[in-house]
C-alpha positions in Angstrom: -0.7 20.2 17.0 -3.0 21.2 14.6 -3.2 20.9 10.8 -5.3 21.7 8.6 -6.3 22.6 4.6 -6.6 26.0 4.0 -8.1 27.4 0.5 -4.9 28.8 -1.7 -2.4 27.8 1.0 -0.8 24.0 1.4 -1.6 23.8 5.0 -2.1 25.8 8.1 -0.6 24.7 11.5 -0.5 25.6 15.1 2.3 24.4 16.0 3.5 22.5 19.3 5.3 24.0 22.0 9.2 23.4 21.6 9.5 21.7 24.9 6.8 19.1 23.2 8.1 19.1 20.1 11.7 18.1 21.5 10.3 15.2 23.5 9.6 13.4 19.9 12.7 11.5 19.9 13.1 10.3 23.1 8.7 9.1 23.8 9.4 7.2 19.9 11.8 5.2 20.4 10.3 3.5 23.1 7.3 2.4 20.2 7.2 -1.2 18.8 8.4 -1.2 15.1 8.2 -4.8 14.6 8.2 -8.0 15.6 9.7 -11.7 14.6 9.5 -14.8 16.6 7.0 -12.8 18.9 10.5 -11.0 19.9 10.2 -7.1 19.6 12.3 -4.4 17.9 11.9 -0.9 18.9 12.7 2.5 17.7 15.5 2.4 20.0 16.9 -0.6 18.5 16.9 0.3 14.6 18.8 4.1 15.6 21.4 1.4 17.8 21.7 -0.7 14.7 21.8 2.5 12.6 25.0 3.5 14.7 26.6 0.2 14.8 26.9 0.1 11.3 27.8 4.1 10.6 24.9 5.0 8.8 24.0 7.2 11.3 27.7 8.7 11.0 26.7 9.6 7.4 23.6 11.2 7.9 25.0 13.7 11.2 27.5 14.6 8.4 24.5 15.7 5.7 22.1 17.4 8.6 25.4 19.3 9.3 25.4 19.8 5.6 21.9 20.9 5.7 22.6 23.3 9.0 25.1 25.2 7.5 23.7 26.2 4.6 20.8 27.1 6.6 23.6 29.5 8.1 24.8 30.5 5.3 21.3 32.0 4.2 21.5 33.6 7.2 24.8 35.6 6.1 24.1 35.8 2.1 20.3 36.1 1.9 18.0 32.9 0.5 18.8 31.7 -3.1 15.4 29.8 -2.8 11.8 31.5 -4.4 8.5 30.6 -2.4 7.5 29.0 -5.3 11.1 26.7 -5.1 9.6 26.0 -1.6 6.5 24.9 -1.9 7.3 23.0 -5.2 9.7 21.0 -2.9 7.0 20.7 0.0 4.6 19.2 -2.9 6.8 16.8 -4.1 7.3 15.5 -0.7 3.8 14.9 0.1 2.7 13.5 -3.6 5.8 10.7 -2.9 4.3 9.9 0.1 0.6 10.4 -0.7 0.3 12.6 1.9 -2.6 14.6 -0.4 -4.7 16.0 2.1 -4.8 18.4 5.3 -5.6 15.8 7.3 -3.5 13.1 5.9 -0.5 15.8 6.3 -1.5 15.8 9.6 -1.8 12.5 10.9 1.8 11.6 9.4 3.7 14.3 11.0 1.5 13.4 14.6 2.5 9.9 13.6 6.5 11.0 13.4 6.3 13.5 16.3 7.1 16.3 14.4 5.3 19.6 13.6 5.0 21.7 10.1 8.0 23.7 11.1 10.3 21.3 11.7 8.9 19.6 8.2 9.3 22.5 6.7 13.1 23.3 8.2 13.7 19.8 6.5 12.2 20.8 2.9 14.3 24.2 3.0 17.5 21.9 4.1 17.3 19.6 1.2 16.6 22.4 -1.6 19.5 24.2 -0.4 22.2 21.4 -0.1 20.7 20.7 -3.7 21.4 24.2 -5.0 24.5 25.0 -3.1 26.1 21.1 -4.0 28.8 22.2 -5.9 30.5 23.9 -2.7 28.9 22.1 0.3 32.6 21.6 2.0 33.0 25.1 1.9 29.8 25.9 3.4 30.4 23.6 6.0 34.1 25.1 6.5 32.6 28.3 6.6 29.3 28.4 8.4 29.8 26.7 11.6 26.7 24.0 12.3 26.3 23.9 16.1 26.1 20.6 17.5 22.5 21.0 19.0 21.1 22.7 15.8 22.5 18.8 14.0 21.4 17.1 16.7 17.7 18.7 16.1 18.1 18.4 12.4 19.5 14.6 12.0 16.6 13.3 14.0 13.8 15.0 11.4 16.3 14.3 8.3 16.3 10.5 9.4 12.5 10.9 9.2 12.1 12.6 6.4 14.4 11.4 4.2 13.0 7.7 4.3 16.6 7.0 6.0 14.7 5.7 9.3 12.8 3.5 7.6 15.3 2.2 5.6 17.3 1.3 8.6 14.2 -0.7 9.8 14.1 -2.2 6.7 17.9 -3.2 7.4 17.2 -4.7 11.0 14.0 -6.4 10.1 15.7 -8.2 7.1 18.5 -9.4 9.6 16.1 -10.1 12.4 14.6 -12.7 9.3 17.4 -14.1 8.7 18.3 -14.9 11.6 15.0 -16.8 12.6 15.3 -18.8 9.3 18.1 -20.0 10.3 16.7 -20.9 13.6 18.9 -18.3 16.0 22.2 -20.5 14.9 24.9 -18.0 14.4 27.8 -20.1 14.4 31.2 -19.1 15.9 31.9 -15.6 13.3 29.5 -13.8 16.4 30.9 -10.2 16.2 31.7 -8.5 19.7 29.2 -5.5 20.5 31.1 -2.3 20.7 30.9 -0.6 23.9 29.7 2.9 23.1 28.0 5.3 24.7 25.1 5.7 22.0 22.9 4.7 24.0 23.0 7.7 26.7 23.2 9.8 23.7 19.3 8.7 22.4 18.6 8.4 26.2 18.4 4.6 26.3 19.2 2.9 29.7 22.9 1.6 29.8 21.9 -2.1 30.3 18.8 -1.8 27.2 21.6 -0.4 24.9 24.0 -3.1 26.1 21.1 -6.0 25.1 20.5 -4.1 21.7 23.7 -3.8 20.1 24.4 -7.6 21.8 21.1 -8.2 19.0 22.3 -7.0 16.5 26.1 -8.4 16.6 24.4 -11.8 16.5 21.8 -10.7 13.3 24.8 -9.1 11.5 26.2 -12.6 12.0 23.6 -14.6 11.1 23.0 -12.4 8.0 26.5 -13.1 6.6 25.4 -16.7 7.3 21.6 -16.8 5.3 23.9 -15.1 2.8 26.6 -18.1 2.4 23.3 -20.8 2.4 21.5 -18.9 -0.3 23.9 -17.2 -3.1 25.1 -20.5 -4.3 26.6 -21.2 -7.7 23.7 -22.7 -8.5 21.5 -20.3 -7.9 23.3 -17.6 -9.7 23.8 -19.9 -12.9 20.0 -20.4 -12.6 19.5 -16.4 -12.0 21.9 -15.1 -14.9 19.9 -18.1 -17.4 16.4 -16.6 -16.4 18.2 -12.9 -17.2 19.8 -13.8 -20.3 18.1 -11.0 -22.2 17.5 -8.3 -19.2 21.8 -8.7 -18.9 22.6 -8.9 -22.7 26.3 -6.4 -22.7 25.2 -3.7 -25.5 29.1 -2.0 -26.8 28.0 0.5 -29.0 28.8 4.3 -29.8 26.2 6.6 -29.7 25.9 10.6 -31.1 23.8 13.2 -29.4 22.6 15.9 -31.5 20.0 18.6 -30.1 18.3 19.1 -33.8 16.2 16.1 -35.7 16.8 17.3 -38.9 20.8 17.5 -38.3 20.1 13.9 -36.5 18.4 12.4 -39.3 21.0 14.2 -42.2 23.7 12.5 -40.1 22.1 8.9 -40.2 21.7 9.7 -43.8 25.7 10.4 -44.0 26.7 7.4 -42.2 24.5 4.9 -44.2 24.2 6.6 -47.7 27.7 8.3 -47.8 30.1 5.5 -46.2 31.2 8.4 -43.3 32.0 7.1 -40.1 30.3 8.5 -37.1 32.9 10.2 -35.6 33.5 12.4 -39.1 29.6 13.0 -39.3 30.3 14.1 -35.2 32.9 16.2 -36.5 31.1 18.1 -38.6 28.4 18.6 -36.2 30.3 20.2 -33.5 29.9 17.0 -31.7 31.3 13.7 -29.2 30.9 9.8 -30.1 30.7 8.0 -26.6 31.8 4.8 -26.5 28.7 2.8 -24.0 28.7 -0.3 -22.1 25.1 -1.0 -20.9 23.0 -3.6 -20.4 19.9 -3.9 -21.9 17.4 -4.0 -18.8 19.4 0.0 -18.2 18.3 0.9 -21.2 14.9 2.7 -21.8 12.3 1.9 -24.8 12.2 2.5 -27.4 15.8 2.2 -28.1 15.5 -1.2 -25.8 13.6 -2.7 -28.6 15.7 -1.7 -31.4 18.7 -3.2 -29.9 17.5 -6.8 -29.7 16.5 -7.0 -33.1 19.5 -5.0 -34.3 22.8 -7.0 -35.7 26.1 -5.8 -35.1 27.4 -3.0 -36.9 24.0 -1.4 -37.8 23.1 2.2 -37.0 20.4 2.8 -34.7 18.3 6.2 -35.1 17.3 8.8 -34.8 16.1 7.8 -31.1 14.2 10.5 -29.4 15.5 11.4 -25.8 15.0 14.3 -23.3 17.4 16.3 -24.4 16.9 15.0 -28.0 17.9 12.5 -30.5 20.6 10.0 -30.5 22.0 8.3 -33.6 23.5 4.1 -32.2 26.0 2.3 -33.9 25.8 -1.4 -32.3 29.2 -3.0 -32.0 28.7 -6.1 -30.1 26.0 -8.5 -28.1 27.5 -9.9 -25.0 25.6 -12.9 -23.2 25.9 -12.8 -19.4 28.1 -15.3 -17.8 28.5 -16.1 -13.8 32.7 -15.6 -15.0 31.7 -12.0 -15.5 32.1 -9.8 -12.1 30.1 -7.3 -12.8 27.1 -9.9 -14.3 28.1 -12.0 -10.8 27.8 -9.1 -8.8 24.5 -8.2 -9.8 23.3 -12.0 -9.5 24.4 -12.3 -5.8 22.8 -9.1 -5.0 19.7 -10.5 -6.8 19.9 -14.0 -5.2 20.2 -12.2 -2.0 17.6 -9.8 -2.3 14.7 -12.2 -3.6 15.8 -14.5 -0.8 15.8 -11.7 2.4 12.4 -10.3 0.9 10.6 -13.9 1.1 11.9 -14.4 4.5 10.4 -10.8 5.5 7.4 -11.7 4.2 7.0 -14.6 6.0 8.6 -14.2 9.3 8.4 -10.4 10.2 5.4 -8.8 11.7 5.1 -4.6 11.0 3.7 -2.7 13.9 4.6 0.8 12.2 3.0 2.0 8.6 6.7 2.8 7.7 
């Protein structure tokens, strides 16, 4: 395959045959993704892993998503511009700095996939986008064959980032499980017995060993997870992000118009109205939020940790445009709080997993 910069184009490509093009899957997922422990994981292993614990499930179900409305195109004409597609296209490659001709190029080589394919995946995504609202029906109403899905899945997982993600996953567990020098303990999960592994053409026995693997990470994950998120650790967590997990209660007003925004801060402060009344008068909602501060963007960030309770906040500038902010209340972040605990373990966790990557996992693909 060939790909190349072209002057007012994206790219031009000569594509590969099909029959090459097909035998992508099968030749990758023999490749080395990484390694830990000199002990290696391969493509194979992360799309087992992937199965094991039904991520793959969900993605079949958005390719078939992504087939249909391809279908449905088909049978109702495009909804998309060429400028919607090549917009998309772009914003694909600038996320992935995929800039140039021959950067394009080298990626997709990389992947095993060819511009067409890429491009089947960019129209995919635009169209689930625009036709979101209704995707069941599409799906109840454009049948998806199984080998169009099949096709599709394999470049979505790609794609998407979904791939990678999933090697993320199994390298994380593959860590954890050295840190805690193999030891699983006596939770080891039972491999299912599947067939997934004639489906991606891996040998019965290999599949057997891989999803053996990853029964025993799953297990040691849960256990790396019991040794680090300890009540000490989140009490030390949640006093290091006192102020990033400060509860702002407040109710806020969005008016389209500054001058009506700043007449009804002028209302509420001068004339004694409540914000509601003003909101009233303006054809207009009071929400009642519950956010903590890190969520929130500047500058209204900054106003709120100088501002005392029951002070009125505004005219802040937004996208759609201003916001008037009447603080009610300052919450510090406890450990008793779930929803403050549940951010701490996933934190705790997270920093944890991440320094045992860095150390004990070696990267044999650019993911």
């Amino acid at each position: 395959m060939t790909v190349r910069a072209r002057p007012g184009t994206m790219l031009a490509v000569e594509s590969a045959p099909a029959d090459q093009a097909s035998q992508g899957l099968p030749s990758m997922l023999r490749r080395p993704v990484f390694s830990v422990d000199g002990e290696e994981y391969r493509w194979e292993d992360v799309l087992l892993a992937a199965h094991a614990w039904g991520r793959w499930a969900k993605l079949e179900s958005r390719a078939a998503e992504g087939v249909a409305c391809a279908r449905r195109v088909e049978v109702e004409g495009d909804p998309l511009s060429a400028d919607d597609v090549s917009s998309g296209a772009t914003a694909f490659r600038y996320e992935r700095d995929l800039l140039s001709g021959d950067e394009m190029e080298t990626w997709l080589e990389r992947w095993g996939l060819d511009l067409d394919r890429w491009m089947a995946f960019v129209r995919r995504s635009l169209l689930r986008e625009h036709w979101s609202a209704d995707l069941e029906e599409t799906v109840s109403r454009f049948h998806a064959p199984a080998g169009e899905v099949r096709e599709a899945v394999w470049v979505d997982a790609i794609c998407s980032g979904a791939l990678a993600g999933y090697s993320r996953a199994l390298a994380a567990r593959a860590a954890a499980h050295s840190a805690l020098d193999g030891s699983v303990g006596p939770d080891l999960e039972q491999a299912p017995g599947t067939d997934t592994g004639a489906e991606l053409g891996v040998p019965p026995e290999r599949a057997r060993e891989s999803r053996t693997r990853t029964a025993r990470l799953d297990g040691s994950f849960r256990r790396f997870r019991e040794q680090a998120v300890t009540p000490g650790a989140l009490e030390r967590l949640v006093s290091a992000r006192e102020m990033d997990w400060l509860l702002v209660k407040c109710r806020s007003l969005a008016l389209a118009d500054e001058g009506m925004a700043r007449e009804a801060a002028l209302c509420v402060r001068d004339d004694g109205m409540s914000l509601e009344a003003v909101a009233a008068q303006a054809g207009a909602a009071v929400d009642d939020v519950g956010v903590y501060l890190a969520d929130i963007g500047p500058p209204l960030q900054d106003m709120l940790v100088s501002a005392g309770e029951g002070e009125l906040l505004g005219p802040v500038p937004t996208d759609e445009g201003f916001l008037l902010v009447a603080l009610e209340a300052k919450t510090r972040p406890s450990v008793a709080d779930p929803a403050v605990r549940q951010r701490a373990e996933r934190e705790v966790m997270k920093r944890a997993v991440e320094q045992e990557v860095i150390n004990r996992v070696r990267w044999h693909e650019r993911l």
